[in-house]
N, C-alpha and C positions, 0 to 999 in steps of 0.2 A: 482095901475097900474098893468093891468093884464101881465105876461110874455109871453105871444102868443098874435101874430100879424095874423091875417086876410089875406090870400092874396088874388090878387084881377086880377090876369093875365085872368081867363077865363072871368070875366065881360068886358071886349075888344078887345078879340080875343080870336081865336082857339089855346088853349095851350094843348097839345097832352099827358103832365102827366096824368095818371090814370084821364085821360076823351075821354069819349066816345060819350058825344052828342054834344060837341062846345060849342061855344059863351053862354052864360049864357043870356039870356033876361032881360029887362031894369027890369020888373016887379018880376021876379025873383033874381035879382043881389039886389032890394029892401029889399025881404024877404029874402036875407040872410043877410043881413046887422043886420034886427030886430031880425034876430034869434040870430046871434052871438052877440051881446050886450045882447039878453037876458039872456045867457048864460055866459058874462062876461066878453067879448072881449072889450075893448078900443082901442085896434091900429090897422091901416090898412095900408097892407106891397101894394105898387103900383111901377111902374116904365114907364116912356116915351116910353118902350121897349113892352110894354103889348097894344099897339095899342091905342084905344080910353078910357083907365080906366078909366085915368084920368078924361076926358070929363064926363066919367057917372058917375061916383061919385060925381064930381061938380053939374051934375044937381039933382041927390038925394039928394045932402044935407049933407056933412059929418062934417061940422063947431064941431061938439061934439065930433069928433072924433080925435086922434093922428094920422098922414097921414105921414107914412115914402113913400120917392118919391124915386127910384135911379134913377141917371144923367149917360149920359154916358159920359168916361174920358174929360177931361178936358184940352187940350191941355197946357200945362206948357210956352211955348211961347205966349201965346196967350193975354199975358199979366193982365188977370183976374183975375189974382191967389192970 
């Protein structure tokens, strides 16, 4: 298990950290996937909060991958706890 996790915020939106060109392209979001496994990456850091990530990495195919997901909080009433 490698100790760095992937993140995956620009593959679904415009996340403004030290990026300059947006949204990352379906075809692009692919090649970095195979890059970073090449290199030795197994987990990929994602969250509900990153717009459509989710959705794109479902349809690439991440089943090989460790897919940490954050939720947002979780109402303590809400009885699902």
């Amino acid at each position: 298990m490698s100790r760095l996790a992937l993140g995956t915020a620009q593959f679904g939106a415009y996340y403004r950290v030290a990026n300059q060109r947006g949204q990352v392209s379906f075809q692009e979001a692919k090649e970095i996937l195979i890059r970073a496994r090449f290199a030795g990456f197994d987990t990929i850091d994602t969250a509900i909060a990153y717009g459509d990530s989710e959705q794109r990495l479902g349809q690439i195919g991440v089943s090989s991958w460790r897919v940490i997901s954050k939720l947002p909080q979780i109402d303590a009433e809400s009885g699902d706890i």
